[in-house]
Backbone atoms as SQL, in Angstrom:
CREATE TABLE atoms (id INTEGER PRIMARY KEY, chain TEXT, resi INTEGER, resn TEXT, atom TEXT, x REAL, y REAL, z REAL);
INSERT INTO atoms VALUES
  (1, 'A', 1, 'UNK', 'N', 4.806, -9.589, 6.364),
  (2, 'A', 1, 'UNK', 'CA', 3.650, -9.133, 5.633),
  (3, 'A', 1, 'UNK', 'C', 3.389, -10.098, 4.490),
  (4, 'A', 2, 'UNK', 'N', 1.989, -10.558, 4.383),
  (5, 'A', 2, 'UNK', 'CA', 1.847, -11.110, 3.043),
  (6, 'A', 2, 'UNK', 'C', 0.696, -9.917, 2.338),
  (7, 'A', 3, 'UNK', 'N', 1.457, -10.282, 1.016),
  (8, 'A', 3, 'UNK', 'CA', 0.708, -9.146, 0.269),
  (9, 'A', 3, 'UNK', 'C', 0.778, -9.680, -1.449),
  (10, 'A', 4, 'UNK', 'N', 0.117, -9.176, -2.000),
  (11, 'A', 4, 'UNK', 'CA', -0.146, -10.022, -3.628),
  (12, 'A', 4, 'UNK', 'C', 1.161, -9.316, -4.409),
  (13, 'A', 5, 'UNK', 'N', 1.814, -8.718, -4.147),
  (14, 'A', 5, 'UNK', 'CA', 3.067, -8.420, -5.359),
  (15, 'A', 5, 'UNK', 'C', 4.339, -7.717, -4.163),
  (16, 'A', 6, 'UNK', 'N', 4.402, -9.280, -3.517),
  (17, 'A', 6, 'UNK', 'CA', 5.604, -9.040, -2.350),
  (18, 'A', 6, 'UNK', 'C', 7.018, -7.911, -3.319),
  (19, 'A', 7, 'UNK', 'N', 6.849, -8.519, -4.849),
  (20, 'A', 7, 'UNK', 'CA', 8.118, -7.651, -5.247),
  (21, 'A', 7, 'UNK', 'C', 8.007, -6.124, -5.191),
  (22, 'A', 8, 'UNK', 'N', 6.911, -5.415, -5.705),
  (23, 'A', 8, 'UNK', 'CA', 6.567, -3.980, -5.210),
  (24, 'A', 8, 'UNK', 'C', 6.788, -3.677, -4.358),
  (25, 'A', 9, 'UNK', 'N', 6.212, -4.341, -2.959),
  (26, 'A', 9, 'UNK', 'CA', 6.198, -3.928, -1.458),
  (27, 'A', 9, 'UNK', 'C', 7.935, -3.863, -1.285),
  (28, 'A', 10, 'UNK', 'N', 8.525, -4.895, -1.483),
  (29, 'A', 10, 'UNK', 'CA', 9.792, -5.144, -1.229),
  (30, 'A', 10, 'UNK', 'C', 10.702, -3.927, -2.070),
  (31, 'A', 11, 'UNK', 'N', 10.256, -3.211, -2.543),
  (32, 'A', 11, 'UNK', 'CA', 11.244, -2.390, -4.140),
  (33, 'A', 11, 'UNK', 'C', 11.490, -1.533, -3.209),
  (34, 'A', 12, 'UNK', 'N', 11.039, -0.681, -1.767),
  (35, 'A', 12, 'UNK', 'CA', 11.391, 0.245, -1.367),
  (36, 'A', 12, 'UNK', 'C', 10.270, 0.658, -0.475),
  (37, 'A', 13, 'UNK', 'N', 10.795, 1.489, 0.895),
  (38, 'A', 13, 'UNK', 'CA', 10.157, 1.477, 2.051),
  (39, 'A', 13, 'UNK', 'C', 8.869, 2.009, 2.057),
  (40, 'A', 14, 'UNK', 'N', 8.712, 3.198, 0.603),
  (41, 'A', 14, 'UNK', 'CA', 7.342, 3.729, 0.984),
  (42, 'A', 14, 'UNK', 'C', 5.869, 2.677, -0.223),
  (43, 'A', 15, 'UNK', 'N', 6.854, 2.225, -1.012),
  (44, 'A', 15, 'UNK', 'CA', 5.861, 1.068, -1.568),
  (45, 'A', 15, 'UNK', 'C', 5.134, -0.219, -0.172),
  (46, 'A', 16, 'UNK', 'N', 6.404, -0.423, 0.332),
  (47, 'A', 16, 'UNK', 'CA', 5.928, -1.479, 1.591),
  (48, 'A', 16, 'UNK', 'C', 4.771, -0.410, 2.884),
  (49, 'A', 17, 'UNK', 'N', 4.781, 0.601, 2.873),
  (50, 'A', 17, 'UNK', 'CA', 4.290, 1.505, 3.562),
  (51, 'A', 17, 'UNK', 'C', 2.764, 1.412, 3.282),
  (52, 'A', 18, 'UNK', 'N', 2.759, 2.060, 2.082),
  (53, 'A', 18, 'UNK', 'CA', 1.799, 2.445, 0.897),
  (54, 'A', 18, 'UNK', 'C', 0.859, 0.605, 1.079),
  (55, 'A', 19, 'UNK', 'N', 1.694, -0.406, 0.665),
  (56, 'A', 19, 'UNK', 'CA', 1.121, -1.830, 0.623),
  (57, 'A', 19, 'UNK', 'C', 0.313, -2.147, 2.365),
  (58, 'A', 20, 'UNK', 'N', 0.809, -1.707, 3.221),
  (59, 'A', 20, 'UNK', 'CA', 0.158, -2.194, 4.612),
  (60, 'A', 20, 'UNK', 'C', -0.778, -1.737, 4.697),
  (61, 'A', 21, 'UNK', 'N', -0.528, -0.080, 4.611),
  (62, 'A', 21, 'UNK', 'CA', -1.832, 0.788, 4.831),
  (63, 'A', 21, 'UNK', 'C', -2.567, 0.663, 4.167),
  (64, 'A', 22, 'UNK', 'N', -2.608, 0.629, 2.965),
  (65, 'A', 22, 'UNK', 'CA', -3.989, 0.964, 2.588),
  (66, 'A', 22, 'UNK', 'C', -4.392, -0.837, 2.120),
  (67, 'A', 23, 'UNK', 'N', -3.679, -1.964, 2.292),
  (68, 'A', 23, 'UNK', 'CA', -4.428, -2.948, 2.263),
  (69, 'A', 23, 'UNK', 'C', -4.929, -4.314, 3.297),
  (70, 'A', 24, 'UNK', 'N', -4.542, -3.327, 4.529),
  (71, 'A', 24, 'UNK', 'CA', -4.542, -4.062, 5.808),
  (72, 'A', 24, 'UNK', 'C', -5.953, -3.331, 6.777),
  (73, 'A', 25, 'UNK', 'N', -6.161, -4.124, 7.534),
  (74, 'A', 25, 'UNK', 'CA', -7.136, -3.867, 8.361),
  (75, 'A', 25, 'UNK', 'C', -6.044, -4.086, 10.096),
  (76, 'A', 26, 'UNK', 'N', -6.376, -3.164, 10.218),
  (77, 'A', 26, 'UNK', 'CA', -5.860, -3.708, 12.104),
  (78, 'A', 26, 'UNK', 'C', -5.870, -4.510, 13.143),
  (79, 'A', 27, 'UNK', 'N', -7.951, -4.427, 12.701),
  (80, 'A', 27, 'UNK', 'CA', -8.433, -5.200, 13.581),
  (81, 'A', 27, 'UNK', 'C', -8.702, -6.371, 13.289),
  (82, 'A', 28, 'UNK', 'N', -8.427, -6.503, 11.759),
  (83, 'A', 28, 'UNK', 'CA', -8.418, -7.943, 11.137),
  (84, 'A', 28, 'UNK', 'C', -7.705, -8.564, 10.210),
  (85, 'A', 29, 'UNK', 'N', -6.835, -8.222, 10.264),
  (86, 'A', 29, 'UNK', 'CA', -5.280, -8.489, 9.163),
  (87, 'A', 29, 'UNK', 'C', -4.097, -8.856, 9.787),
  (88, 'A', 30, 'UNK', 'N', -3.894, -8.752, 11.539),
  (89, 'A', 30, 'UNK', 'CA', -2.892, -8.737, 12.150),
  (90, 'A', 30, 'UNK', 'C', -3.186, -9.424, 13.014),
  (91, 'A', 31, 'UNK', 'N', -2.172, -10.166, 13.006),
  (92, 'A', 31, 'UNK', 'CA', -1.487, -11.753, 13.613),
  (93, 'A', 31, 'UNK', 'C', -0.423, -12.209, 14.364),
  (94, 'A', 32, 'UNK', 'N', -0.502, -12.739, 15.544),
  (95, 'A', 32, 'UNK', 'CA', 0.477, -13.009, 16.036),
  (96, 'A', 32, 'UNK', 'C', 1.053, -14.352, 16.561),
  (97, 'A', 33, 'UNK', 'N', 2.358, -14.977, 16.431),
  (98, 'A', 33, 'UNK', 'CA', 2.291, -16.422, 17.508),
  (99, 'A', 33, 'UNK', 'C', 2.508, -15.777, 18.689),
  (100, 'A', 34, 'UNK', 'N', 2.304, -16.929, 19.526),
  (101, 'A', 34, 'UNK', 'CA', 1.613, -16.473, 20.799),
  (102, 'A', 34, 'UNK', 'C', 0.931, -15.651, 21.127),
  (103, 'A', 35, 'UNK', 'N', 0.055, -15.058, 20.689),
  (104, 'A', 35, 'UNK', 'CA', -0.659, -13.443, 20.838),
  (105, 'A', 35, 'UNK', 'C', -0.823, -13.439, 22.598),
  (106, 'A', 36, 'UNK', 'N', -1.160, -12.743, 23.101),
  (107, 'A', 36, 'UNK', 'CA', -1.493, -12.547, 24.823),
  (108, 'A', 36, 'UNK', 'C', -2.067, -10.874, 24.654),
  (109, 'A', 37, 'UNK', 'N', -3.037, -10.782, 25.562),
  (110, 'A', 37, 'UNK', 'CA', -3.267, -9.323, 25.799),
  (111, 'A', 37, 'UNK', 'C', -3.329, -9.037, 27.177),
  (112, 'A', 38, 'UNK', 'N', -2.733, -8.201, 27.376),
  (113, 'A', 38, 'UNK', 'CA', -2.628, -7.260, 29.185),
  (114, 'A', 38, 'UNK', 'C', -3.280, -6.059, 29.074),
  (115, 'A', 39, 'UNK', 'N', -3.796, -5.845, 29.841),
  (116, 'A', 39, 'UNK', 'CA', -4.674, -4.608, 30.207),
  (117, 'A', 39, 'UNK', 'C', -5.162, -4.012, 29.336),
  (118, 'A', 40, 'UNK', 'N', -5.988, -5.029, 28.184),
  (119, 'A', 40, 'UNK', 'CA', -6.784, -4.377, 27.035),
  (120, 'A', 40, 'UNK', 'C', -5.257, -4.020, 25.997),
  (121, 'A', 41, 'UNK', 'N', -3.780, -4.457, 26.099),
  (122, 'A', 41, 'UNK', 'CA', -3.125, -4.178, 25.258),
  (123, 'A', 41, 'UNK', 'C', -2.486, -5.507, 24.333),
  (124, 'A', 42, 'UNK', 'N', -2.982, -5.655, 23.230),
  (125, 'A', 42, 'UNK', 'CA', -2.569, -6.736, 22.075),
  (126, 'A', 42, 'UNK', 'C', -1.019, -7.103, 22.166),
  (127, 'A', 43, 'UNK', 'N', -0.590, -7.934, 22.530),
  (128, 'A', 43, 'UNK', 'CA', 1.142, -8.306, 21.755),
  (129, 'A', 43, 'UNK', 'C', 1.233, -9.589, 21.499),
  (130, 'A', 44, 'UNK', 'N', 2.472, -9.873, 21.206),
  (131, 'A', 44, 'UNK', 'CA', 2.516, -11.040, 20.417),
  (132, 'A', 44, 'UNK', 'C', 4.299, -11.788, 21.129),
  (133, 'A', 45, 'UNK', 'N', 4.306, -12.658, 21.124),
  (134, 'A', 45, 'UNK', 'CA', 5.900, -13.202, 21.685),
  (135, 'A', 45, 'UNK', 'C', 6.526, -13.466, 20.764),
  (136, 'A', 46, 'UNK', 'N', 5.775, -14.143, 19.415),
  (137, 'A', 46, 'UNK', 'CA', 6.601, -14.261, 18.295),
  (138, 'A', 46, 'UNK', 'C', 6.431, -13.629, 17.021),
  (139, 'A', 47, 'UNK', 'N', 6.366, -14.313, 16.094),
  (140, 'A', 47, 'UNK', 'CA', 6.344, -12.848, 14.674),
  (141, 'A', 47, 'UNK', 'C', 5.206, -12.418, 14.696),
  (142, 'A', 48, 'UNK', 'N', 5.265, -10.843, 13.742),
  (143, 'A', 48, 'UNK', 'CA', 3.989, -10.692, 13.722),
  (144, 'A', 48, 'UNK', 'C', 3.853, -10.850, 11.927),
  (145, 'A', 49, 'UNK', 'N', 2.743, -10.831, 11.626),
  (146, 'A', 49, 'UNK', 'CA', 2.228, -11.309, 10.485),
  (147, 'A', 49, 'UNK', 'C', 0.856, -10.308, 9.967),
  (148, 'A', 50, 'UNK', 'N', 0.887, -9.747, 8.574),
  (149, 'A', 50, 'UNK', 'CA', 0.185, -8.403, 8.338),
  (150, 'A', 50, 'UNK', 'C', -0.400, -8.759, 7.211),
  (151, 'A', 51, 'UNK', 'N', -1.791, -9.732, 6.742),
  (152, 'A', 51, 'UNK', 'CA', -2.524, -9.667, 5.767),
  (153, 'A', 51, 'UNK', 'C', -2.459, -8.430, 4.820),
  (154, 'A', 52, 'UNK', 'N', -1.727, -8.085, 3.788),
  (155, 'A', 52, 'UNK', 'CA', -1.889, -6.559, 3.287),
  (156, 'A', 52, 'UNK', 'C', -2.620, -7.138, 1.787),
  (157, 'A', 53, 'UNK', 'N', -2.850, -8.432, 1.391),
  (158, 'A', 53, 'UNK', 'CA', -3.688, -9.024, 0.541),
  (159, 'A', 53, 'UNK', 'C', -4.985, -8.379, -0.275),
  (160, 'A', 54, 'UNK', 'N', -5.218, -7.987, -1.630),
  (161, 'A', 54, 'UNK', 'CA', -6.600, -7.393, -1.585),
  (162, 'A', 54, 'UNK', 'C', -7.481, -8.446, -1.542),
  (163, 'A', 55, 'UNK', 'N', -8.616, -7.788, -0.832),
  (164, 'A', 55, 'UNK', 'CA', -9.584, -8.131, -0.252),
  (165, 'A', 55, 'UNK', 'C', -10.875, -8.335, -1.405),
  (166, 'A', 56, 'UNK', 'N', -11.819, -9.067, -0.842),
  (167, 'A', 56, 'UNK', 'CA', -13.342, -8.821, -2.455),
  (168, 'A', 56, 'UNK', 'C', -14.008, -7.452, -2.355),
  (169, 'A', 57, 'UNK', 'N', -13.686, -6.641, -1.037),
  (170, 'A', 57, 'UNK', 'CA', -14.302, -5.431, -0.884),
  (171, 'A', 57, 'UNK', 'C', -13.429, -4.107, -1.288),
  (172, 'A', 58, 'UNK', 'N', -12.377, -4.228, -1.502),
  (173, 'A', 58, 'UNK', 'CA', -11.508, -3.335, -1.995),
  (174, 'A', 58, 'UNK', 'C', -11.392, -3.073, -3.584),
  (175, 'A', 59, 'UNK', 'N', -11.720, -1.686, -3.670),
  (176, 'A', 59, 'UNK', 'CA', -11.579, -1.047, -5.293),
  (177, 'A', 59, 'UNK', 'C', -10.498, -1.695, -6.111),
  (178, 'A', 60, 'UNK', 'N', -11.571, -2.079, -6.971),
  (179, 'A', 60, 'UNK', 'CA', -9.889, -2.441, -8.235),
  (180, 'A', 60, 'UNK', 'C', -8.641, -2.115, -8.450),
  (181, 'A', 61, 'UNK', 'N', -7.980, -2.206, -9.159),
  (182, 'A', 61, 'UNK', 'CA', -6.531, -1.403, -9.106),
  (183, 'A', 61, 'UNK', 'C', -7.029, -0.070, -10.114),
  (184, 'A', 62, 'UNK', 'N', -6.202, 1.103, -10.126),
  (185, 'A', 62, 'UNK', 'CA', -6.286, 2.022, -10.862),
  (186, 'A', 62, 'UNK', 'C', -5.214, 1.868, -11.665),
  (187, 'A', 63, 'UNK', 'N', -5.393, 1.820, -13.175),
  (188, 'A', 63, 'UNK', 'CA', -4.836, 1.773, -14.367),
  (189, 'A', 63, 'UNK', 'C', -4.692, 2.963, -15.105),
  (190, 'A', 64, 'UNK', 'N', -3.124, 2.933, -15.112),
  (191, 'A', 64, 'UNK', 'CA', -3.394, 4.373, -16.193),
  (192, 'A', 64, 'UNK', 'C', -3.361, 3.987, -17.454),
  (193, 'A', 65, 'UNK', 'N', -4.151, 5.042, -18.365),
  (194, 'A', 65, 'UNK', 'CA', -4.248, 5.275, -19.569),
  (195, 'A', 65, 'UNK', 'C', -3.276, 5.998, -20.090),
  (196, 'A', 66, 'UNK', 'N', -2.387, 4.936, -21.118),
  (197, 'A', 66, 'UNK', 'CA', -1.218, 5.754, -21.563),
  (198, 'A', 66, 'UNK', 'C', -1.884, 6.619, -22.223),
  (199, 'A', 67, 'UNK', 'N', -3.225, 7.382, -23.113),
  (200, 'A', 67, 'UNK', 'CA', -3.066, 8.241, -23.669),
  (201, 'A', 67, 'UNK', 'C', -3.450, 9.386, -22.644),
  (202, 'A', 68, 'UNK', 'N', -3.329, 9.550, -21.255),
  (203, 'A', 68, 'UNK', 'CA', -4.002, 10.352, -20.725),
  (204, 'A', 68, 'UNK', 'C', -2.613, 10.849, -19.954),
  (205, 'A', 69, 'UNK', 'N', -2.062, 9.662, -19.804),
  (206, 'A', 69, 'UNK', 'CA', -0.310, 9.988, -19.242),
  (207, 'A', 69, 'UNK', 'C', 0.304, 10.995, -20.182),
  (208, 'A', 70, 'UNK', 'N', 0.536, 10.816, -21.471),
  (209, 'A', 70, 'UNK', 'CA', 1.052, 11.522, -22.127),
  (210, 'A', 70, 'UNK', 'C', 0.461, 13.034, -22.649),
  (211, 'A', 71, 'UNK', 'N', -0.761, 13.109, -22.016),
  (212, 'A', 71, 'UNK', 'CA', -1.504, 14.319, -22.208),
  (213, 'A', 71, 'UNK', 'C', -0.656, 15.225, -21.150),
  (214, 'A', 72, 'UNK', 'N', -0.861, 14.288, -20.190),
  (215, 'A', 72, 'UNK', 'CA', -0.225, 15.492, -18.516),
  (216, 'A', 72, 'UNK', 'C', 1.007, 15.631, -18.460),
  (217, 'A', 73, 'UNK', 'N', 2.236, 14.558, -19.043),
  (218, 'A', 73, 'UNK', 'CA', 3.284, 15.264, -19.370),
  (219, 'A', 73, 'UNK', 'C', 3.819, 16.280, -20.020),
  (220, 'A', 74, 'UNK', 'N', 2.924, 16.171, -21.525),
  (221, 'A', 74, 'UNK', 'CA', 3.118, 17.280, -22.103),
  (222, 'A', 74, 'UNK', 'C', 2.347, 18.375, -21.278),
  (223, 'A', 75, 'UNK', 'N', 1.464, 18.632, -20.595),
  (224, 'A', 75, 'UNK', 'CA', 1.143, 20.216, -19.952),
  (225, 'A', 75, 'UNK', 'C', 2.271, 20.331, -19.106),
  (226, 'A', 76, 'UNK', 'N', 2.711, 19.356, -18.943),
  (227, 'A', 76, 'UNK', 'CA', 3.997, 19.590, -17.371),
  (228, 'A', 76, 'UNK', 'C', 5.305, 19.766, -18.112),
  (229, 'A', 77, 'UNK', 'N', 5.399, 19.504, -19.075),
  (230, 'A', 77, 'UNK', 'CA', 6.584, 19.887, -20.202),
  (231, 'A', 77, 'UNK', 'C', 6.883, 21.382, -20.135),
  (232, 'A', 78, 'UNK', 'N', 8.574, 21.711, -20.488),
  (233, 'A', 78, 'UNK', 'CA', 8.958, 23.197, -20.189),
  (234, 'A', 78, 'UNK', 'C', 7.606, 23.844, -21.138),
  (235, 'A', 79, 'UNK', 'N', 7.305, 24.903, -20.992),
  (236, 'A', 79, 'UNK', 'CA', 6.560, 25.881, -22.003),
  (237, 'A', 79, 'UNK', 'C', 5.180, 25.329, -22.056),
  (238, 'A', 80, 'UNK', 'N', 4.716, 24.641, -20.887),
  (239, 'A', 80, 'UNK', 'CA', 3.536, 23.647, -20.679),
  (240, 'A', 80, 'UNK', 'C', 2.866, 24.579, -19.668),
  (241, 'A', 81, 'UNK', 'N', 1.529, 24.558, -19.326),
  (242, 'A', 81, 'UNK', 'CA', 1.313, 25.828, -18.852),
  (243, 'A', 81, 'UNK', 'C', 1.121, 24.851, -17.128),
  (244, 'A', 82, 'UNK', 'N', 1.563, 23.907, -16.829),
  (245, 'A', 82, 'UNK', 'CA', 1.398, 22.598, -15.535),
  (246, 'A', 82, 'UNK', 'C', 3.189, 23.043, -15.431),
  (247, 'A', 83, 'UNK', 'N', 4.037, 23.751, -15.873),
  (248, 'A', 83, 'UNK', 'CA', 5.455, 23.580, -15.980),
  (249, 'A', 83, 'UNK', 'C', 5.909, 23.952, -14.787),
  (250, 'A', 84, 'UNK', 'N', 6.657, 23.149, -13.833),
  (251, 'A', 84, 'UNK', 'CA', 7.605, 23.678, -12.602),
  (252, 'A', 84, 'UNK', 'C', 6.300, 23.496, -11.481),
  (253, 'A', 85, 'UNK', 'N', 4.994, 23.126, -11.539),
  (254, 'A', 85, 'UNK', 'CA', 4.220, 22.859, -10.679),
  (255, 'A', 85, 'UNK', 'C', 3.773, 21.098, -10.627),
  (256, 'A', 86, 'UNK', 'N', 3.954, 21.064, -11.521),
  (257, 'A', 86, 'UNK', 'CA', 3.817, 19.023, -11.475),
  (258, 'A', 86, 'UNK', 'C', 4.967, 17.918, -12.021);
């Protein structure tokens, strides 16, 4: 997979998960050496290779606002009325 912050993807299986899906295309992100197709079915003989790269059409990153973080902890704090549900 190439992807813009290989160290994230790499930190653990559902970050690398999280990185394919939602920044890969199927029908156009995925690569193969030797590619061959049989009966309308795609494979490849040698590696495969997974554009997970953002794209110019893909939403910015979402940034949190530390003062908005610390709003929702404290409701999720014991005696927080978010407590034991978030």
């Amino acid at each position: 997979m190439i992807a813009d912050s290989s160290e994230f993807a790499a930190r653990s299986t559902e970050n690398f998960l999280w990185t394919v899906f939602t920044k890969s295309n199927p029908a156009a992100d995925v690569f193969g050496i030797e590619p061959f197709t049989v009966d309308k079915h795609w494979g490849c003989r040698g590696s495969l290779v997974i554009d997970a790269r953002s794209k110019p059409h893909h939403a910015p990153p979402l940034v949190e606002d530390p003062e908005v973080t610390a709003r929702i902890d404290a409701l999720a704090a014991p005696g927080g009325p978010l407590y034991g549900i978030i």
